[in-house]
C-alpha positions in Angstrom: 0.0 0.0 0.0 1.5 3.4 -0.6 1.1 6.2 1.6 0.4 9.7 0.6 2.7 10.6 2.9 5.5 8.9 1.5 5.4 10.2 -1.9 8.8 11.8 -3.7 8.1 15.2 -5.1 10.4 17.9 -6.0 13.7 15.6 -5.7 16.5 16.4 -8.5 16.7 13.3 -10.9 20.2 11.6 -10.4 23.1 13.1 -12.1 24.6 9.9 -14.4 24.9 9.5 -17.8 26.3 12.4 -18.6 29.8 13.7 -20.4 32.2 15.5 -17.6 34.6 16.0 -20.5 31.9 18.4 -22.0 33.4 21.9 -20.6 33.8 24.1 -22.8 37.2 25.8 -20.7 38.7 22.2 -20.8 38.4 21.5 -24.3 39.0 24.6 -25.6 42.7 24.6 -24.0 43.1 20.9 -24.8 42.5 22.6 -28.4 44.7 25.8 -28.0 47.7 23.6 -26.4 47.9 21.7 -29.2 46.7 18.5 -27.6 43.1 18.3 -29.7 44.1 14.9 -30.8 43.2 13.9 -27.2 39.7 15.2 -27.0 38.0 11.6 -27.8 40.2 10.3 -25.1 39.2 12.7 -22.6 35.6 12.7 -23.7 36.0 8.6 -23.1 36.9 9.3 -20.0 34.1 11.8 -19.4 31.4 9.7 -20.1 33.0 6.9 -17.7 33.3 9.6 -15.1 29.5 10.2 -15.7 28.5 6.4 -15.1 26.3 5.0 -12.6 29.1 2.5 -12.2 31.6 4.8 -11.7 30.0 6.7 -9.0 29.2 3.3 -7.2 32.6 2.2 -7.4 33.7 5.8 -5.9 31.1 5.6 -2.8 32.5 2.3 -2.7 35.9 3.2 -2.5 35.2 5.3 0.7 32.9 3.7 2.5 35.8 0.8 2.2 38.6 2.7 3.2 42.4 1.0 3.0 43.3 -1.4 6.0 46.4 -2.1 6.8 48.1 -5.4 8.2 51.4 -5.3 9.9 51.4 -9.2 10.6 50.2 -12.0 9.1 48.0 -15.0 11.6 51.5 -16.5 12.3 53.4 -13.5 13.4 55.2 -12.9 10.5 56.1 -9.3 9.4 53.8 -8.7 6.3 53.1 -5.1 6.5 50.0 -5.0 3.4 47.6 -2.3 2.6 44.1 -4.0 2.1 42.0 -2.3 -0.6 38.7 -2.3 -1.7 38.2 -4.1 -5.4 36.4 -0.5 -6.2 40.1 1.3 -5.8 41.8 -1.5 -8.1 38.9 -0.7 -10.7 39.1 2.9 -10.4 43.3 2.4 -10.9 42.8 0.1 -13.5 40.9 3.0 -15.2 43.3 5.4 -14.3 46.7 3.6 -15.8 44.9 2.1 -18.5 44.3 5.7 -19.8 47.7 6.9 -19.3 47.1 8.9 -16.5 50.4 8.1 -14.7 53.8 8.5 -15.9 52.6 7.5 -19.8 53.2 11.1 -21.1 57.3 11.0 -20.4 57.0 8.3 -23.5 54.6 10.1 -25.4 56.0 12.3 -28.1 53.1 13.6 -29.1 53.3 17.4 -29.1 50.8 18.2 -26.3 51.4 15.0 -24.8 51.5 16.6 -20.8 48.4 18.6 -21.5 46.1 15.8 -22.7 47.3 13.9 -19.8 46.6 17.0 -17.3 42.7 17.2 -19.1 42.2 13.4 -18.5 43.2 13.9 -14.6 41.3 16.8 -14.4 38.3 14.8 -15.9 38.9 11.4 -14.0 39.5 13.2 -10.3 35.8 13.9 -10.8 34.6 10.2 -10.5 37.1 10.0 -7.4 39.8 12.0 -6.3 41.5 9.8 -3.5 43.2 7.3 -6.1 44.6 10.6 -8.0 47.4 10.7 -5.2 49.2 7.2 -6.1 48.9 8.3 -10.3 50.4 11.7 -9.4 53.2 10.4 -7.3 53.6 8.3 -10.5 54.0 11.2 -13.0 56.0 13.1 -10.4 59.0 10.4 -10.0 59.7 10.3 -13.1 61.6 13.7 -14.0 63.3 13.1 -10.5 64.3 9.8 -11.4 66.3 11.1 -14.5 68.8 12.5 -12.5 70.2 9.3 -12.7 69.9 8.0 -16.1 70.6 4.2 -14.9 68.1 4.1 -12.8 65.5 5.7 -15.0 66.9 3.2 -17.9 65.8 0.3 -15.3 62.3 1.6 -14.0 60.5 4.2 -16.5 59.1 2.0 -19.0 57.7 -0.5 -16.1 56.5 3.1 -14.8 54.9 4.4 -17.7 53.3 1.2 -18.6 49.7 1.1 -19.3 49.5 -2.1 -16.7 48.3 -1.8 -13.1 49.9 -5.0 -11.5 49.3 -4.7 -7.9 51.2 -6.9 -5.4 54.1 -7.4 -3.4 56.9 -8.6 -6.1 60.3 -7.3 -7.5 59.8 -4.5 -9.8 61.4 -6.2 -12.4 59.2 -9.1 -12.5 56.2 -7.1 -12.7 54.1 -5.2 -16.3 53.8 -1.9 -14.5 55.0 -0.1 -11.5 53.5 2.6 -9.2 55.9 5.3 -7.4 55.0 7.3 -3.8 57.2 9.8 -2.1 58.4 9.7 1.4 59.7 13.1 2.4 58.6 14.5 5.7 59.0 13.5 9.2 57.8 14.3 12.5 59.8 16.7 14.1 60.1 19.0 10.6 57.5 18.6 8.2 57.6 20.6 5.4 61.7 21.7 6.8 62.7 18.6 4.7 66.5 19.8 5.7 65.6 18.7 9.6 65.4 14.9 8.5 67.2 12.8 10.6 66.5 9.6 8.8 70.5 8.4 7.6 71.8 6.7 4.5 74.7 4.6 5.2 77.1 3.5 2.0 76.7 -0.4 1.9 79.5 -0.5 -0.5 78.1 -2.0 -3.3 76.8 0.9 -4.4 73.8 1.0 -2.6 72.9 2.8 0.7 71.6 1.4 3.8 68.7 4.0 5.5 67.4 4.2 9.4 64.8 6.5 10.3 61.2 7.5 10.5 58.6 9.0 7.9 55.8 11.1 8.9 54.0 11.0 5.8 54.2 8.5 3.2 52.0 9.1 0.1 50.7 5.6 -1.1 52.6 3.5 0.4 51.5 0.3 -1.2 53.5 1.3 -3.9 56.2 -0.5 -5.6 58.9 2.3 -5.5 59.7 5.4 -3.4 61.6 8.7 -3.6 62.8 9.2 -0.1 65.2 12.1 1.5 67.7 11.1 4.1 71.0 12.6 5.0 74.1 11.0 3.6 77.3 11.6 4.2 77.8 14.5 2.0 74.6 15.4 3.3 70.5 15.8 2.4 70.6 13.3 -0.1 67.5 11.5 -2.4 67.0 7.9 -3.0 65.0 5.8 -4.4 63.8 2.3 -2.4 61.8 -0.6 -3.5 59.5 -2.3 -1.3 60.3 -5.7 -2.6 64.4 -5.9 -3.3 65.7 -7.7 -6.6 66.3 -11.1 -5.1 62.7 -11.2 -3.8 62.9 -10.7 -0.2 61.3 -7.7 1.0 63.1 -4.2 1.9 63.2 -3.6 5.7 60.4 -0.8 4.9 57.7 -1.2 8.1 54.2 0.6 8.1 53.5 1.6 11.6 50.4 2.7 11.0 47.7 4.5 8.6 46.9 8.0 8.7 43.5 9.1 9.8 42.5 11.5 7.6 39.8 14.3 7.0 39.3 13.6 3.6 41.1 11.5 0.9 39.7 8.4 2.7 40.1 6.0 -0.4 43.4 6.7 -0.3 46.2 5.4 2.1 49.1 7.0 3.8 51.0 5.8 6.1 54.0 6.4 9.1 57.0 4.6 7.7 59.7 3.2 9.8 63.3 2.1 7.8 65.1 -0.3 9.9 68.5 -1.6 7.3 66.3 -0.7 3.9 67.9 -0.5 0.9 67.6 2.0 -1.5 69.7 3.3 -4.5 70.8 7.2 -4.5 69.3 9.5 -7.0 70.9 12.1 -8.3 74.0 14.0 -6.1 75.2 13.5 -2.4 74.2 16.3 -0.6 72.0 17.9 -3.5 68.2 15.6 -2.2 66.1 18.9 -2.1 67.2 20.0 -6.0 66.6 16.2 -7.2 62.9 15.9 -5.2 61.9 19.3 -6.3 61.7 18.1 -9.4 58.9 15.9 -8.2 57.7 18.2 -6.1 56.9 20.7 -8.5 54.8 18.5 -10.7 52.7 17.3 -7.9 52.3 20.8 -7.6 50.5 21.2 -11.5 48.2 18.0 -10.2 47.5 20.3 -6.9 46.4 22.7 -9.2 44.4 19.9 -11.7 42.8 18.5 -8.9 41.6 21.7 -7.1 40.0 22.7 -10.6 38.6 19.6 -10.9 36.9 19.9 -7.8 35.5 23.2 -8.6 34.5 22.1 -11.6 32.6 19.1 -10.0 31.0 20.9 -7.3 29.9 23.4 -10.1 28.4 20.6 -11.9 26.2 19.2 -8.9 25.1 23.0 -8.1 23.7 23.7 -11.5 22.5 20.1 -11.5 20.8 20.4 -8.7 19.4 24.4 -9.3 17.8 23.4 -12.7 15.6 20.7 -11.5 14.7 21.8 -8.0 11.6 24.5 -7.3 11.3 26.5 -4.1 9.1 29.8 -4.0 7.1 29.2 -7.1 10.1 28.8 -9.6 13.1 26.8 -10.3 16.0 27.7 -8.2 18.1 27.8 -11.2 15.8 31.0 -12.8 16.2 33.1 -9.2 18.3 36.0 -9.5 20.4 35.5 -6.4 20.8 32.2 -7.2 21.8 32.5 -10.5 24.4 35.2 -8.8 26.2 32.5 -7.1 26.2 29.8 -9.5 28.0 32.8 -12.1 30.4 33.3 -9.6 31.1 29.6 -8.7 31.1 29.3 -12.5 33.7 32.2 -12.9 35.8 30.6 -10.1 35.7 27.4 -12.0 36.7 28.4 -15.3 39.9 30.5 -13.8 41.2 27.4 -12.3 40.3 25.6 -15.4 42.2 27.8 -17.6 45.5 28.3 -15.8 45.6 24.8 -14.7 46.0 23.4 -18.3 47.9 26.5 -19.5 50.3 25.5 -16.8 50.2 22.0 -17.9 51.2 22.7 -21.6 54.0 25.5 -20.7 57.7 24.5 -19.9 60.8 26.8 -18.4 61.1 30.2 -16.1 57.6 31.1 -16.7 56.2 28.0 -15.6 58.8 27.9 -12.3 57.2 30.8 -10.9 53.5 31.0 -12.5 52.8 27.1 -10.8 54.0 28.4 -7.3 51.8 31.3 -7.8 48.6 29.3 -8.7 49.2 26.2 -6.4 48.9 29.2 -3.8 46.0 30.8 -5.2 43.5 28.0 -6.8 44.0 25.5 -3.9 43.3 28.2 -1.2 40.0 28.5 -3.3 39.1 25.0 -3.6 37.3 24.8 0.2 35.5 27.9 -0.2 33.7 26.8 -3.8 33.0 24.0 -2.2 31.2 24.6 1.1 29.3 27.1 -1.3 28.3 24.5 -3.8 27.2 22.2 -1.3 25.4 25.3 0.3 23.3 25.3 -3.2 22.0 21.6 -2.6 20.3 22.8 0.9 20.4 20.3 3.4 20.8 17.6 0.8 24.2 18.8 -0.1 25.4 17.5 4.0 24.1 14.4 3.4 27.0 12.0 2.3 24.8 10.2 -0.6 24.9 13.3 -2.4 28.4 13.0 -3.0 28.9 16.8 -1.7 30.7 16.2 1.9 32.8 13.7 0.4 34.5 16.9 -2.1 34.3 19.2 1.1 36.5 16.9 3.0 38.8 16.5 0.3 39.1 20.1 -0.8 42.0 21.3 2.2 44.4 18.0 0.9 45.4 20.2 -2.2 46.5 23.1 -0.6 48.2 20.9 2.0 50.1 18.9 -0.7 53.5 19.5 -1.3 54.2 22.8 0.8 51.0 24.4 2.5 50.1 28.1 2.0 52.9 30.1 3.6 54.9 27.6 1.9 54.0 28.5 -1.6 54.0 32.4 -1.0 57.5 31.7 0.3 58.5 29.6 -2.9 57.4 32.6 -4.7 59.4 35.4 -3.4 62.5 32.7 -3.5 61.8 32.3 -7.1 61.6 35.7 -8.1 65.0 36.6 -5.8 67.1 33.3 -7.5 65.8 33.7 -11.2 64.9 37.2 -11.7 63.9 36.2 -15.2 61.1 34.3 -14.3 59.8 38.1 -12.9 60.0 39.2 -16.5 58.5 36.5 -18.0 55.8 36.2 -15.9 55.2 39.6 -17.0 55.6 39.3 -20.5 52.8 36.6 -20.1 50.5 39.1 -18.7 51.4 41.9 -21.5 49.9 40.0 -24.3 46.6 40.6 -23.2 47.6 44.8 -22.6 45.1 46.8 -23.6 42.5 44.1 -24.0 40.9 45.1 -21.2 41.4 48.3 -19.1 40.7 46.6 -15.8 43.2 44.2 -16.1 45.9 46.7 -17.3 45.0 48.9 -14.0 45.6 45.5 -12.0 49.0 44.8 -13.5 50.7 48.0 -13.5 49.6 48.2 -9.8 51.1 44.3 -9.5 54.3 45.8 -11.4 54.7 48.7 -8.1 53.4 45.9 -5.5 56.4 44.0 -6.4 58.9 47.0 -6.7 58.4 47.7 -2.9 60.4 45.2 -1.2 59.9 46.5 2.7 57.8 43.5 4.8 58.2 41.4 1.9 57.4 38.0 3.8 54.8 40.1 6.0 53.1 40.8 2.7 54.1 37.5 0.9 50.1 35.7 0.7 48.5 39.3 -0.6 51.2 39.7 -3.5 51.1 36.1 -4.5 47.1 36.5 -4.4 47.3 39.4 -6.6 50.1 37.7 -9.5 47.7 34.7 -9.3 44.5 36.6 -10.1 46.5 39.0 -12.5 47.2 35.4 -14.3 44.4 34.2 -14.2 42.5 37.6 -15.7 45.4 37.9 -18.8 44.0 34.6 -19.7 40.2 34.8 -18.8 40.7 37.9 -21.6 42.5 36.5 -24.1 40.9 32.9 -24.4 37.9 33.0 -22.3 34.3 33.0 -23.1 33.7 37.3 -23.2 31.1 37.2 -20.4 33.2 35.0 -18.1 36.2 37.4 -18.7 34.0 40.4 -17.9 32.6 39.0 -15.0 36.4 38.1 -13.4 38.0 41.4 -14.4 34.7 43.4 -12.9 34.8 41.4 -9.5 38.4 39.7 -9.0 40.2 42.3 -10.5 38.0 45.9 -10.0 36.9 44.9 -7.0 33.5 45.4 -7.4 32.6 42.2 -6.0 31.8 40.9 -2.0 33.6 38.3 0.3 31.3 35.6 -0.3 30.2 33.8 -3.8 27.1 35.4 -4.9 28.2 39.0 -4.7 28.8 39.7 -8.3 28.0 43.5 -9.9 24.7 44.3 -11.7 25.2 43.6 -15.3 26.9 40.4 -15.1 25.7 37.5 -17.7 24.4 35.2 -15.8 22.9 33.2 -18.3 25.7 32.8 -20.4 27.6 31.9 -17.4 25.5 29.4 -15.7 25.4 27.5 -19.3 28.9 26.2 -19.4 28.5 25.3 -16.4 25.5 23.1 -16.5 26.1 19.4 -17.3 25.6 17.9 -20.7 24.2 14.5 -21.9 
């Protein structure tokens, strides 16, 4: 019998079946990069990204998080990271498209870009499993430093395989990397490590020590810091050592984490492991920065493709629900914030895959500058996108608290806030010409719009004045970031969108919240690209 009571009005249909690849800011700088022989890719991955199936196997994923076992029922040191089969689906996915380190044997001009759209696509089924694929990509310019061991590992690492288990490297069709840098007493002051490298004299080095944080560490290879004898000092270790046994690498335990839940990371204690040097005695932090600084480009991937997902299930949700005798989608205050969620969006769209097609000084600098800016952003879209769902948007089925919890990680990653305004003011003071080509970037679009000019000559005397620099470090970086981020807006965004940025970013004709934007705005236009399409 059905009760009256009990019947569904007014609920938004479920959002599946639909293309995540089709954003207009995506494809058109998958186009402008050069990388348009991707699009079907990516759009292949869209439409999985869309599935019912997909979504399942992310709520799956979650709910499921990694366990670890440090023994096995006899007492035997095992130390294994239990997954879900939903993460081993949602990996196979992930390698299978090339979304690791496939683009460092792609020469296919554009090659880095396509792969940046099809993480920025895929992070929207399920972010958590993005951190092991990243680690992947980011070992792999580190590795080079030492052209034997790169020789040895990159085309297992770049394989289009996922082979998980506990083997040799060798033996296995593909490899995953994670990174081991921090411990407890330093964090991000890498050069406090006390973990030690001992020579073993066969040209390996024997390390003792403690991790704080190890990303993924059911991977099959790690970049590690510890100090040698000529000092700081990278290395790479394998969990399972050539002959088979395994490398004296011990989890102590898995993090408990706000967000990122799918995903493990673990304390890591070295007692006698083995690992092989990378690069230079006494030169670690120069070899890991290299990974470092493309984990940063997926920092800024992933916090635009959370934007761009939250946007999604906002404008979802506003075009099918009523409240007040219309659709929530046709009220103007609503259709205020949507626009400015939308314009968020599409900034950290745009800059994320120009970064992710541009190579040398300019990209040094412009990637520390965004990593500040776009991941600072990421929690602020999304507690206001969830906002948009109403009460429905806190309840974990929506999918909504899930991209809350995981929208701080990014701007965590690889050198917090303070740490990325700091980067900056380093860069600019070691490579002055980084300065004057991020500038140049910014003076194609002179004269394009008079707002943004007024913004960058004022940039141009905010960065002349060198009194309180540190003191000042977050509002400067803010302001190169948004500077960026306008130049492009105006030169390859949709008009309205650019308008809208320049008017409220940039002019300041705009509030402290989302939903503050100036009369004259157009919404409509706005709101389109960001609603989701079949």
């Amino acid at each position: 019998m059905t009760h009256a009571t009990h019947e569904v009005t007014n609920q938004v249909p479920p959002l599946s079946g639909h293309d995540v690849a089709a954003d207009p800011a995506l494809l058109d700088a998958l186009h402008r990069g050069g990388a348009g022989w991707a699009e079907s890719e990516v759009h292949e991955l869209g439409r999985l990204a869309g599935l019912t199936e997909t979504q399942d196997l992310a709520r799956q994923a979650n709910e499921n998080p990694p366990v670890l076992r440090t023994h096995d029922r006899y007492g035997h040191r095992i130390d294994e990271v239990e997954f879900h089969p939903a993460w081993h689906r949602l990996m196979e996915t992930a390698v299978g498209h090339g979304l690791h380190a496939a683009p460092w044997r792609d020469e296919r001009p554009g090659a880095h870009l396509a792969r940046a759209a099809k993480m920025f696509v895929w992070n929207q089924a399920e972010a958590g499993h993005g951190c092991p694929i990243s680690m992947t990509y980011a070992a792999v310019p580190a590795l080079r430093r030492t052209p034997e061991l790169a020789e040895r590992f990159e085309p297992l690492l770049a394989s289009p395989e996922y082979d998980f288990g506990l083997r040799a490297p060798e033996g296995k069709r593909g490899l995953i990397a994670g990174m081991s840098m921090t411990e407890k007493q330093g964090g991000s002051d890498v050069r406090s490590n006390t973990t030690t490298a001992r020579p073993a004299g066969d040209g390996t080095y024997v390390l003792t020590g403690h991790k704080w944080f190890t990303s993924a560490p059911m991977s099959d290879l790690f970049l590690t810091l510890a100090q040698a004898p000529g000092g700081l000092s990278c290395f790479l270790l394998p969990r399972v050592l050539p002959d088979g046994t395994r490398n004296a690498m011990f989890l102590q335990r898995l993090k408990d984490k706000l967000g990122n839940r799918s995903n493990a990371s673990a304390e890591l204690e070295y007692d006698g492991a083995v690992g092989w040097l990378v690069g230079e005695e006494g030169r670690g932090v120069r070899t890991i920065i290299e990974m470092v600084n493309t984990t940063r480009l997926d920092c800024v991937v992933g916090s635009a493709s959370g934007m761009r997902f939250g946007l999604t299930q906002a404008t979802h949700h506003a075009a099918h629900r009523t409240a007040f005798g219309g659709y929530l989608v046709d009220q103007p205050l609503m259709r205020n914030v949507l626009a400015d969620l939308a314009v968020e969006s599409e900034a950290a769209t745009t800059v994320a895959m120009h970064l992710a097609g541009t190579t040398g000084a300019f990209r040094r600098l412009a990637l520390a500058v965004t990593k500040y800016w776009v991941c600072k952003r990421g929690p602020a879209h999304a507690a206001e996108a969830l906002e948009c769902l109403g009460g429905n948007g806190y309840i974990e089925d929506s999918g909504m608290p899930r991209l809350f919890r995981e929208s701080p990680l990014m701007s965590i990653w690889e050198g917090s806030g303070n740490v990325a305004a700091l980067d900056v003011l380093r860069a600019m003071g070691r490579e002055p010409e980084s300065v004057q080509a991020f500038f140049a970037e910014l003076d194609t679009a002179k004269g394009s719009d008079r707002r943004l000019d007024a913004a960058v000559d004022a940039l141009r005397a905010d960065l002349s004045d060198t009194a309180d620099v540190e003191l000042r470090a977050r509002r400067l970086v803010e302001r190169m970031a948004l500077a960026l981020q306008g130049s492009l807006l105006v030169r390859f965004g949709h008009p309205a969108v650019a308008d809208a940025f320049c008017a409220s970013r940039l002019a300041g004709d705009w509030g402290i919240a989302f939903g503050t934007l100036p009369r004259g705005v157009d919404t409509g236009a706005i709101i389109e690209r960001g609603l989701p399409k079949p």
